[in-house]
N, C-alpha and C positions, 0 to 999 in steps of 0.2 A: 504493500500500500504506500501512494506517495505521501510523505510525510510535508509539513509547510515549509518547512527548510529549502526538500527539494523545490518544491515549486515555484517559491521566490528565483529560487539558481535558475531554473529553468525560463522562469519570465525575462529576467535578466539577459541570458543568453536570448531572447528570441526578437529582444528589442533589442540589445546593443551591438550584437555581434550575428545575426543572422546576414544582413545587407552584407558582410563580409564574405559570408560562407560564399566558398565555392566546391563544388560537384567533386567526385572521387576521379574522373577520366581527365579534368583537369590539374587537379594536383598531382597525380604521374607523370601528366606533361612536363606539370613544370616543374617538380623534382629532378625530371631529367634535361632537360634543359639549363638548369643550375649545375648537375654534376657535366654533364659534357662542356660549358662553358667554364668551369672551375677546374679541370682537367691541367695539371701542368706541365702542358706538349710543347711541341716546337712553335706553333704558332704563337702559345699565349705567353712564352719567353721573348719573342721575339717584340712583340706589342710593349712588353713590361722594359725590355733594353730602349727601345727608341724611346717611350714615352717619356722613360727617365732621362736621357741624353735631353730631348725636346725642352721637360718642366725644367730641368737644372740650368740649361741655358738660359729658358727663360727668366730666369730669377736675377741669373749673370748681369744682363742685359735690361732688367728690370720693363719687362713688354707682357703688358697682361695677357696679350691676344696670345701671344706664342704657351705660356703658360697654360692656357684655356686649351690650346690646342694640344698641347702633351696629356692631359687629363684624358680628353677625349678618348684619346687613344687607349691610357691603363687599363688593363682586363681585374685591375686587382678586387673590383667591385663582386665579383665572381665567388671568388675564393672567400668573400665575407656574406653572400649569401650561403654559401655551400655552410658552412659553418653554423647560421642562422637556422637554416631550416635540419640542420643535423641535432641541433639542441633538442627543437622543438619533438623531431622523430626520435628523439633518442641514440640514437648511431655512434657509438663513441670510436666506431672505427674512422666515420666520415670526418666527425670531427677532428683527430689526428691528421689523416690526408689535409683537412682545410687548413690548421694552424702552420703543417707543414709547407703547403705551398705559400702560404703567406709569410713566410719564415725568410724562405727561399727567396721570394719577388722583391721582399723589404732590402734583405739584403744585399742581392744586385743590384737593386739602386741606390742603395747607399755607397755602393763601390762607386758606381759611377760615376757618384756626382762628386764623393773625396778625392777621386783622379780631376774630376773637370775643375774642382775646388781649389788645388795645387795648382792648378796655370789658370786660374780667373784673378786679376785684379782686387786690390784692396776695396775699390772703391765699391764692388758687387753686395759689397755686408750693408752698403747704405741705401739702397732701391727699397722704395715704398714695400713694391711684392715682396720685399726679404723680408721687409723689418716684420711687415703686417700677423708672419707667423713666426714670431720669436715671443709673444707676448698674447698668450689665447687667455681670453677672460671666457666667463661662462655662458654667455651668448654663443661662443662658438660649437659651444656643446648645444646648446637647445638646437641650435640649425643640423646638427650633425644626427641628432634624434629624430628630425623630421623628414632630415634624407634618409635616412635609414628605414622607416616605414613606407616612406611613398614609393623607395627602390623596391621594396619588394611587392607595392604592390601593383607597380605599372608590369611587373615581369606576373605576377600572378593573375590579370588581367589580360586579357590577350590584344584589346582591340588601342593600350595605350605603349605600347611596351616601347615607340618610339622616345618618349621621355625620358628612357633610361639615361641619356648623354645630359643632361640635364642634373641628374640625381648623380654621376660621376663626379660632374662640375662640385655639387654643393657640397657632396661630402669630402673632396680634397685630401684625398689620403696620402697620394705622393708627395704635394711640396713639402709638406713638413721631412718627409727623409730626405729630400734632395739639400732643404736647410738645414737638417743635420749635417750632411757630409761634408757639405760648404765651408761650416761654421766650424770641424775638428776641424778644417784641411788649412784655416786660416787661425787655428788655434784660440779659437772665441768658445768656450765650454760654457758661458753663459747663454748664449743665444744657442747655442744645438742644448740645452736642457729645455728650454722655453719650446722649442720644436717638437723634442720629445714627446713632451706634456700633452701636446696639440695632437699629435699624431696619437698616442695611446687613446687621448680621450675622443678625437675620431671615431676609431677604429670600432670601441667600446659600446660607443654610443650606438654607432652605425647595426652594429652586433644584437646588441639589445632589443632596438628599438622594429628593427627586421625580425629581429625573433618572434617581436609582439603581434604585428602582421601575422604571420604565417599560424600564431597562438589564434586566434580572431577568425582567422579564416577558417578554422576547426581542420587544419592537416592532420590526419591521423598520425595518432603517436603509437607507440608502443603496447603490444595487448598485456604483456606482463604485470604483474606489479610491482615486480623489478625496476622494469624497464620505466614506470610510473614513474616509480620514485627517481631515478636515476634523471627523467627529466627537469624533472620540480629542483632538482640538486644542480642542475643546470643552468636555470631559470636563475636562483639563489643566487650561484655565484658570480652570475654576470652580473645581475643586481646589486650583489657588493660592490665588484669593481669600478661600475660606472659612481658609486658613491663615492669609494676612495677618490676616486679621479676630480669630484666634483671641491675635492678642500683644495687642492693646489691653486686648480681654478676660480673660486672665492679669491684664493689671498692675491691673484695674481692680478684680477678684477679691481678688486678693491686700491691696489699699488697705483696702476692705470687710472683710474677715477683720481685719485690722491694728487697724482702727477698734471694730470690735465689742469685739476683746480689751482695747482700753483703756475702751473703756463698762465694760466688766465689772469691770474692777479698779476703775474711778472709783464706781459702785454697792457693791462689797465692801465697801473703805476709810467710803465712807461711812455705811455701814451701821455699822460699827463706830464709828468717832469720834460718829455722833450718833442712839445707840441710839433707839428708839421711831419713827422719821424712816417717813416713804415717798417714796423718790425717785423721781417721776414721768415724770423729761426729764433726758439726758445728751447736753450737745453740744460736741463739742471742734473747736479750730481750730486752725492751728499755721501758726508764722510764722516763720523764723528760730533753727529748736529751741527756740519758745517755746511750749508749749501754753496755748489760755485755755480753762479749762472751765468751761462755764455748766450749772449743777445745779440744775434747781426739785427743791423737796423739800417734801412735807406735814408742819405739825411743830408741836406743841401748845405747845413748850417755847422756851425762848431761848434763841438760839446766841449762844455768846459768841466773843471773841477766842483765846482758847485751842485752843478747838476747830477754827478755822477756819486756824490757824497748822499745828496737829498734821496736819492733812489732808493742807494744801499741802508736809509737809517730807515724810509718807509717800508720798504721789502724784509727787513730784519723785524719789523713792527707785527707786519702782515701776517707773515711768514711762523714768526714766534721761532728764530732761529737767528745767528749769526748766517749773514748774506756776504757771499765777495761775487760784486758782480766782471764782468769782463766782457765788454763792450767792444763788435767788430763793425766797424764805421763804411758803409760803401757810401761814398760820395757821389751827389748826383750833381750833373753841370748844364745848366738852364746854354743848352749851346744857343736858342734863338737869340736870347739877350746880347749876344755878339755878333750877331749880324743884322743890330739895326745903327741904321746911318745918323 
């Protein structure tokens, strides 16, 4: 007899997750459509060397388009389904093969890019594309959770599966290794940790949040009770994982917030102490509760001692810190004004 327990569960599923379901002929499609695409053949090696060559240049070079276009290409999207829907089935062999090939792709492109890293210029660690994933706050997880659902469910769909290049883009799993390899290869072990971070919680997210797809869509799991539990234990601990991930990404969040609000006061202030100005570049660093703030400024006029005095005692104010500012002056030269008669 159904007890009220069940039938609440039951109501629940029929509204929240029925629209999900999809038919038993399609889910072997596209179980197998996941394993042959997650397969790590010659072809999906070869997808995985050029993309990486492609994203790591692009980073070089700081061209979002070329970037976009290495993405494209990664199959690593595959190997993090195949994984997804291994949880949900239970397969702990599949899941071996998936980590394994993910194992694998990760780190052929991380060779790549430490060789392309050792002959790219200094100046490659300063491109917006670089910086942008040295420094993942937790917004880049919410996005990375949303790719991760919608990837599997334009592939569990049949009539959208073109958006899958879309769901590649968002969830970005390469540049962060190619900003690892970058970033040993010029010896910056802060920014390939900030890479890291990005790439794990990716991955994680992506992981997860596909898995809950394929959960929703009701794929058959395992008839065992084994094999029950063994799933729910899988469930479990991606569910931790994605938590761990989520402290670094707080404090790295919050660092960034922190930081922007002192650009912004540093920008005000100067805007006022040295009227007519345009400040083009605010970079601060702090040592021992000492801020050094480096201000390029465009500025027709000369800055005197006064002014640069009044900054540093307002900015010390603001701030609630000793301030040493260091002011880079580009001079601007009204040329019209010498070519009137």
């Amino acid at each position: 007899m159904e007890t009220s327990k069940d039938k609440i569960k039951d109501d629940i599923v029929e509204k929240y997750m029925d629209p999900f379901h999809i038919n038993k002929k399609r889910q072997e499609k596209v179980y197998s459509e996941i394993r042959e695409n997650a397969k790590g053949d010659f072809d999906f090696f070869v997808l995985t060397i050029f993309s990486g060559i492609i994203i790591t240049l692009g980073l070089v070079v700081n061209s979002s388009a070329v970037v976009i276009g290495g993405m494209l290409l990664a199959p690593l999207v595959w190997p993090i389904l195949s994984l997804s829907i291994a949880i949900i089935k239970g397969r702990s062999r599949l899941i071996q093969d998936s980590v394994f090939t993910l194992l694998r792709s990760t780190s052929l492109i991380f060779v790549i890019a430490l060789f392309l890293g050792f002959i790219s210029p200094d100046y490659a660690l300063q491109g917006s594309e670089f910086l942008s994933r040295t420094s993942p706050t937790i917004f880049e997880l919410f996005i990375a959770l949303a790719a991760g659902f919608i990837g599997a469910f334009v592939i569990a769909y049949p009539k959208i599966g073109a958006a899958i290049a879309g769901v590649v883009i968002a969830a970005a799993i390469v540049p962060p290794i190619a900003v690892m390899g970058i970033s040993i290869a010029h010896g910056n072990l802060g920014m390939a940790g900030g890479a890291f971070i990005l790439f794990m919680s990716n991955l994680i997210a992506v992981t997860f949040s596909s898995s809950i797809l394929f959960l929703v869509a009701r794929f058959k799991g395992p008839s065992s009770e084994k094999g029950q539990e063994r799933r729910k234990n899988n469930i479990r601990w991606t569910l931790v994982l994605l938590f761990v991930m989520t402290i670094p990404l707080f404090l790295i969040t919050g660092k960034v917030v922190k930081e922007n609000n002192q650009q912004n006061i540093v920008r005000e202030v100067a805007k006022v102490i040295i009227p007519d100005s345009n400040i083009t570049n605010v970079k601060i660093s702090e040592k021992n509760n000492i801020s050094t703030i480096n201000i390029t400024i465009q500025y027709s006029g000369d800055l005197t001692e006064r002014q640069i005095n009044e900054l540093k005692d307002i900015l010390s104010v603001r701030m609630d810190k000793i301030v040493v500012p260091r002011i880079t002056v580009v001079p601007i030269i009204k040329t019209w004004e010498n070519t009137k008669q």
